[in-house]
C-alpha positions in Angstrom: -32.1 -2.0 -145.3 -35.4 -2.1 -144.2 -35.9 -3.4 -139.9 -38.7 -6.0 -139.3 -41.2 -3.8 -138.5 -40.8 -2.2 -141.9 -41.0 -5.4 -144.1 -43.9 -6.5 -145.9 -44.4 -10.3 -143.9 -47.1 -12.4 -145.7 -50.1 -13.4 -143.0 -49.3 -16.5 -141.6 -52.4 -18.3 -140.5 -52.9 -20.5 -137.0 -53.7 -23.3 -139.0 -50.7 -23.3 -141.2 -48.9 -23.7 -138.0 -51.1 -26.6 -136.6 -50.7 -28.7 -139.8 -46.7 -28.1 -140.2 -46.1 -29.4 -136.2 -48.4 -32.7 -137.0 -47.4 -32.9 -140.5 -43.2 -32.6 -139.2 -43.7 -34.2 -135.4 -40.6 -36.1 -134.4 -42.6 -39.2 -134.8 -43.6 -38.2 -138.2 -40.0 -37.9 -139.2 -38.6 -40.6 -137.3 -41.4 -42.6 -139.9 -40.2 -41.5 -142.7 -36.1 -41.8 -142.3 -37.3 -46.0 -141.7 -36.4 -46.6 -145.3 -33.1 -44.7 -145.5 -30.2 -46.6 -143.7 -27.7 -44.6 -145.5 -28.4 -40.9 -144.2 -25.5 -39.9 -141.6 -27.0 -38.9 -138.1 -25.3 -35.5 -138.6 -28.0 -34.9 -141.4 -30.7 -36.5 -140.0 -29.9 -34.0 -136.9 -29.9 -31.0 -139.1 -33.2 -31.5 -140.9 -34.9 -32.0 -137.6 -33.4 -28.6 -136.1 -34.2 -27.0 -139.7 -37.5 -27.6 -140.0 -38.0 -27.3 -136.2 -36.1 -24.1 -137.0 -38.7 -22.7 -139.7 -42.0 -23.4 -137.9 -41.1 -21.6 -135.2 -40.2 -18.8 -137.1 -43.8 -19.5 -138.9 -45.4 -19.5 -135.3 -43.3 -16.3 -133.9 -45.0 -13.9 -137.2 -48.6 -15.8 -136.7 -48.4 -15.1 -132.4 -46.9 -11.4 -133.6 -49.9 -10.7 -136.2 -52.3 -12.0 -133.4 -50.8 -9.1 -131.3 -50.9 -6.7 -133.6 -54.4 -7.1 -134.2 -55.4 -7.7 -131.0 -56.7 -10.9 -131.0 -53.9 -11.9 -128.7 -53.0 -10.5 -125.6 
């Protein structure tokens, strides 16, 4: 199996990033679980770490690219 360094990671632009943290802010969310009563907190909990979870990922391979071509210090 083939380390990080070795995998073929798809470019992931700055302003992918920008839109997924306004587009999945906590106030954002919050808005949209106002018409769901029935979701338990446990789930409501988990999405929020989840997608949390997968933009930072998303902004960890953007600052890394930004390194690697030296556009970022």
């Amino acid at each position: 199996m083939k380390d990080n360094s070795e995998r073929d990671i798809p470019y992931v632009s700055n302003d992918l990033c920008v839109y997924l943290r306004e587009r999945f802010s906590l106030q954002n969310l919050l808005y949209d679980l106002e018409d769901d009563d029935e979701t338990p907190a446990e789930r409501i909990l988990g999405s929020f770490l989840g997608v949390n979870a997968i933009i930072e990922t998303l902004e960890g391979i953007q600052t890394m690219q930004e390194e690697h071509d030296g556009i970022r210090g």
